[in-house]
N, C-alpha and C positions, 0 to 999 in steps of 0.2 A: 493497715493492709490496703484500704481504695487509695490513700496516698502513693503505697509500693508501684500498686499496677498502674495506676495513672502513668507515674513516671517509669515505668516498663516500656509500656507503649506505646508514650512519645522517644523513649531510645531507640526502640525498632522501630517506629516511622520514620525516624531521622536518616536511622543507618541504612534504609532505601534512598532518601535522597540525597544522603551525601557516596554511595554507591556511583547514581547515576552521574551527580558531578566530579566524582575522582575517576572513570572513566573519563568524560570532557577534556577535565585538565589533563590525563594520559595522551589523551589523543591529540589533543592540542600541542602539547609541548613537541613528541614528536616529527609534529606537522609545520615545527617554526622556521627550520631548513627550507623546507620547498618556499614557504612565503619570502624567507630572507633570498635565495637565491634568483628564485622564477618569478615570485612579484604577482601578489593578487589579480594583478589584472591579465596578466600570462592568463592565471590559473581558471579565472572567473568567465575570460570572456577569446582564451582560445579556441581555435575553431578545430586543431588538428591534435591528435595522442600520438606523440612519439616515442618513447623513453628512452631509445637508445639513439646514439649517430648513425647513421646506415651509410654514406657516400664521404669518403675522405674522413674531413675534420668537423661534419655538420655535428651539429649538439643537436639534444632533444629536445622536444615539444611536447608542452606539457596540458593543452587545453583542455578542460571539460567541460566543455559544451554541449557534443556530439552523447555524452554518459548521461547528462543531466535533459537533453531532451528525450533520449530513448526513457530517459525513468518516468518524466512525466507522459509522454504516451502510451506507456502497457499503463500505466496508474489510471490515467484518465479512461483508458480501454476498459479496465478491470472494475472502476467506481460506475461506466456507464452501464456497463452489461451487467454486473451483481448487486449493488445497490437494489434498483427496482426488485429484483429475484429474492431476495433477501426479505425486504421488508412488506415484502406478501408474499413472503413463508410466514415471517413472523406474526401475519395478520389472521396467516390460517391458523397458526397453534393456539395463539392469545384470542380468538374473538371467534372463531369459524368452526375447526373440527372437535369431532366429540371425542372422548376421551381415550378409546381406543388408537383412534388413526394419530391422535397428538402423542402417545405413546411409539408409536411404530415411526412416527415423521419424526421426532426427537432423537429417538435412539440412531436411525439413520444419520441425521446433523451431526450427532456426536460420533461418531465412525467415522463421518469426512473429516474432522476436525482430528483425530487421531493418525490419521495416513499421513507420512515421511514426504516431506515435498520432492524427493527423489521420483517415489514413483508418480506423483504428477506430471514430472518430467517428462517421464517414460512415458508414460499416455503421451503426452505431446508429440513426443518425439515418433510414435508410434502409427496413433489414430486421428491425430490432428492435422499432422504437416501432410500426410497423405492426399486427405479430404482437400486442404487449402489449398494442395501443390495440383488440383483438379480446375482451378480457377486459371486460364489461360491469359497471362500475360507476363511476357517480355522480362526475364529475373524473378520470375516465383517459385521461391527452393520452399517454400512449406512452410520457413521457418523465418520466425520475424516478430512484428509488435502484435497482430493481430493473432496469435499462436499464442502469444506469454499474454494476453489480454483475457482472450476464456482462461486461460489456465489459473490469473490471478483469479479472475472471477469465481470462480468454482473454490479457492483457496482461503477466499475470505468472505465463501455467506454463511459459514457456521461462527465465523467471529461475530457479524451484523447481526446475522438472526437470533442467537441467541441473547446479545445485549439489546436487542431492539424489543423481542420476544419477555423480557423481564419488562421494560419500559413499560410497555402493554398492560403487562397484566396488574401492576402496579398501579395503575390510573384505576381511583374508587368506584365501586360498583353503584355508589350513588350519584353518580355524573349520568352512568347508564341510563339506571333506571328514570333518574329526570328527564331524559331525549326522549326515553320512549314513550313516557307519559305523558310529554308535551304533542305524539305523536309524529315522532319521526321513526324512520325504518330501521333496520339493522344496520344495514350498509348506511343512510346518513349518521346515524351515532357512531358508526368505525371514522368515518373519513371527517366528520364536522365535528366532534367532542374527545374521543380516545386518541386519535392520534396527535392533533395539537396539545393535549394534555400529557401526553409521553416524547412530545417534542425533542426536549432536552434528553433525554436518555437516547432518543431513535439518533440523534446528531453525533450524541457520542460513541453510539454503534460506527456510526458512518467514519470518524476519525479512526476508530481503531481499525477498523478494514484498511483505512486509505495507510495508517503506519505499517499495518501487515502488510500489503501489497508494496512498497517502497522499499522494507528490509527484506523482502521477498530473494535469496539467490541462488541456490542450485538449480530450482527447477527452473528460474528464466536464463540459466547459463545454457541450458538443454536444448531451447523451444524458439530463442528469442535471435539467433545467429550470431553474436559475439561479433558485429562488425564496428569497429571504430570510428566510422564517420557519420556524419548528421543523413538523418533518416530524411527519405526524400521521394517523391512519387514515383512511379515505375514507368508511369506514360502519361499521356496532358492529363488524367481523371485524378483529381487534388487526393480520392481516398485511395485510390492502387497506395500511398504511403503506409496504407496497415497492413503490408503485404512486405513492406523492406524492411531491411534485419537493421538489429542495433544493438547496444549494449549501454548496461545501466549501468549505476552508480556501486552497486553493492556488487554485481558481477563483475565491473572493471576491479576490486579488490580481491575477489576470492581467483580472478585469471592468473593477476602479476604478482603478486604478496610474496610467494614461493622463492620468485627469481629475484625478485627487485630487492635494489642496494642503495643508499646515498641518498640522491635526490629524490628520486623515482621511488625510493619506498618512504620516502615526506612524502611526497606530493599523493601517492594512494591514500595515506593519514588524514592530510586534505579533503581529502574525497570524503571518510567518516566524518570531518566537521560540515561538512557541507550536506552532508547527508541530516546531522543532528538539528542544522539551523532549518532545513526546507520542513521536516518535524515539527519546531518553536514554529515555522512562522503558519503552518496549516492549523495547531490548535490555537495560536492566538486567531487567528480568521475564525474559525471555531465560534467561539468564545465571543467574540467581536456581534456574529450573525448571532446566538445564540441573546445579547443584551439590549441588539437593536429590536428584539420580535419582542421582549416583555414589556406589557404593556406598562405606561405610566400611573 
């Protein structure tokens, strides 16, 4: 019988990773037209999205460049502003409030974690672009990187806080009580013993937000302006750029997917391998920082 379930369980762990690779290969294959045709370096290092001819006999342009910087700027947006928020919630639940108030802040986090990122849109689109579109400069419709930036933020501190919030509470109560018998405070034992001791868990809090925020697309279809070209300041101040619209990786598929035919619906397929490898290369980075901090 512990023979049966052994090999149970390594069939269902399997049949998750071989899921995720038979996706891959799906995606892949479909995606071998756009490389045979357009040519990686089109695809990797154009600067403009065209997919149809527009003028006479012009063909299409198929760059994504302009998708893959708008994804890392609501990303980087959404890791600076919800990271910190995130992991001082998680510092209030695990180390700070009493039992009550970590009942009422939990049930909250799992409530935001349950709402449809439609209606996060809708806030956006609603209560956010208003507020932005109050900032007086020169092309500011509301709606842009810095709009789908709080919006990812707010989207992924109950993925962070809760896996950071486990991290926490997991680190031994006899770490604790050693700090504070050697006479350090509350707050030195959070910041100098529980939280490098939950390191590795708080990191991989941090990765799963950052893959939420990146597969993140209806609500940044809403918030974020769906414009195709490389995001760029609004006036000489370098940050007016989290004010101009863009569109991402995952939104440039759920826009065109509908209409697109032939090349153009390879080269979106592209778009998900490209999406899967920026994925591989953040948790290897991950993983990389996570091996440099153990000590020898």
């Amino acid at each position: 019988m512990n023979q049966f379930i052994q090999r149970a369980l390594t069939v269902i762990a399997t049949t998750s990773i071989l899921v995720v690779v038979l996706i891959f290969v799906f995606t892949f294959m479909e995606s071998t037209d756009a490389i045979k045709n357009i040519g990686l370096g089109e695809l990797l290092t154009g600067t403009i999205w065209r997919p149809g001819a527009v003028i006479g006999d012009q063909t299409g342009q198929f760059g994504l460049v302009p998708m893959v910087i708008g994804s890392l700027y609501s990303t980087l947006g959404a890791v600076l502003l919800g990271v910190p928020l995130s992991i001082f919630t998680a510092i209030l639940l695990g180390e700070i409030a009493p039992h009550a108030i970590r009942e009422i802040f939990r049930s909250a986090i799992e409530l935001l974690a349950g709402i449809p990122s439609v209606i996060f849109g809708l806030f956006g689109m609603v209560v956010l672009a208003p507020l932005i579109r109050n900032i007086e400069i020169n092309g500011n419709s509301g709606f842009g990187i810095l709009n789908a930036s709080i919006i990812l933020a707010i989207m992924i501190l109950p993925t962070i806080t809760n896996v950071a919030e486990d991290a926490i509470r997991a680190v031994p109560n006899s770490y604790r009580e050693a700090s504070l018998a050697m006479g350090a405070t509350h707050w030195q034992t959070i910041t100098t013993v529980v939280l490098p001791a939950a390191r590795s868990g708080i990191i991989a809090a941090v990765i799963l937000g950052i893959g939420r925020a990146l597969g993140e697309t209806m609500a940044l279809i809403m918030v974020i302006g769906n414009s195709i070209a490389i995001p760029t300041p609004l006036n000489d101040n370098p940050f007016s750029v989290l004010l101009a619209t863009a569109r991402t990786l995952t939104g440039n598929i759920a826009v065109e997917i509908n209409y697109a035919a032939g090349v153009h619906r390879s080269a979106l397929f592209f778009t998900g391998i490209l999406l899967f490898l920026l994925l591989l290369l953040i948790n290897r980075l991950a993983h990389f920082i996570m091996r440099e901090r153990q000590p020898s």
